[in-house]
C-alpha positions in Angstrom: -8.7 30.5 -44.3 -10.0 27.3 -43.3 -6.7 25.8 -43.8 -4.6 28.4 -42.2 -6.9 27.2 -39.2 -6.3 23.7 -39.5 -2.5 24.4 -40.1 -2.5 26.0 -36.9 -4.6 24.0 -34.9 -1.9 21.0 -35.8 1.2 23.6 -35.1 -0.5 23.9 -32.0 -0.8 20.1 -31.5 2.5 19.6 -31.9 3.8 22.6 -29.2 1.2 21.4 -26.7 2.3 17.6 -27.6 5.3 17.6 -24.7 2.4 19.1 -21.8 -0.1 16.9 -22.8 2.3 13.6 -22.4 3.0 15.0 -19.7 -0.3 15.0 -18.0 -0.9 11.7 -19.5 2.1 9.9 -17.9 1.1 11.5 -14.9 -2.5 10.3 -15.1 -1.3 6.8 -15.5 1.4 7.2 -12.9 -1.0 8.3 -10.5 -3.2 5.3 -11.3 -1.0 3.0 -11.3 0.9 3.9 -8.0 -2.5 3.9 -6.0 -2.8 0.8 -7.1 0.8 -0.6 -6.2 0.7 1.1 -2.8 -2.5 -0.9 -1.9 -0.8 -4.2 -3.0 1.9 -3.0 -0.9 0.4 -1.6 1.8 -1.9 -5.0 2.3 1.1 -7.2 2.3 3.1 -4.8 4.7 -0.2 -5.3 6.6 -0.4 -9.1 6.7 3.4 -9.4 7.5 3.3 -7.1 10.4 0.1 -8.4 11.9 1.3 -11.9 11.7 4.2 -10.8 13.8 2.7 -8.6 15.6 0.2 -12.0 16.6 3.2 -14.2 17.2 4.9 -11.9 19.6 1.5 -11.0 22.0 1.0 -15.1 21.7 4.4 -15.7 23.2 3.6 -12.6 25.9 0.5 -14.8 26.5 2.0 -18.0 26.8 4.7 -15.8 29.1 1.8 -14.5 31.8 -0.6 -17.8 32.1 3.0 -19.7 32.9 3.6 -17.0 35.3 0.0 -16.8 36.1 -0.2 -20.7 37.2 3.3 -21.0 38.6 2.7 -18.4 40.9 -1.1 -19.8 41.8 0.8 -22.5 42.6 -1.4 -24.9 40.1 -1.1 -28.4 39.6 -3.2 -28.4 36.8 -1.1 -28.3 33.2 -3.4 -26.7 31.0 -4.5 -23.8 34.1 
């Protein structure tokens, strides 16, 4: 009896071997892909940010010009 059991205990091992891959894989796909989508995410971050800084410095640069030409200043850095 004992090894009718174990026979079908690894019959049912190999049946259930496809679905338990499966959630493996998935497991580790899951993990992995957070993980990958923060890297990502961060750099997307940094890059846009860095642009994003660049383009309100030049709209800066833009309105203090304006700012002083229209002040009528004589002072370069005002």
């Amino acid at each position: 009896m004992a090894a009718a059991a174990a026979s079908s205990d690894m019959f049912d091992e190999i049946v259930m071997a496809e679905e338990r891959f499966h959630g493996e894989g998935y497991q580790e796909g899951y993990a992995e892909g957070s993980h990958v989508g923060v890297v990502e995410g961060r750099r997307y971050g940094s890059l846009h940010g860095a642009k994003m800084g660049s383009e309100i410095g030049c709209y800066l640069g833009f309105a203090l010009t304006w700012q002083c030409l229209l002040q009528k200043c004589t002072d370069e850095k005002n």
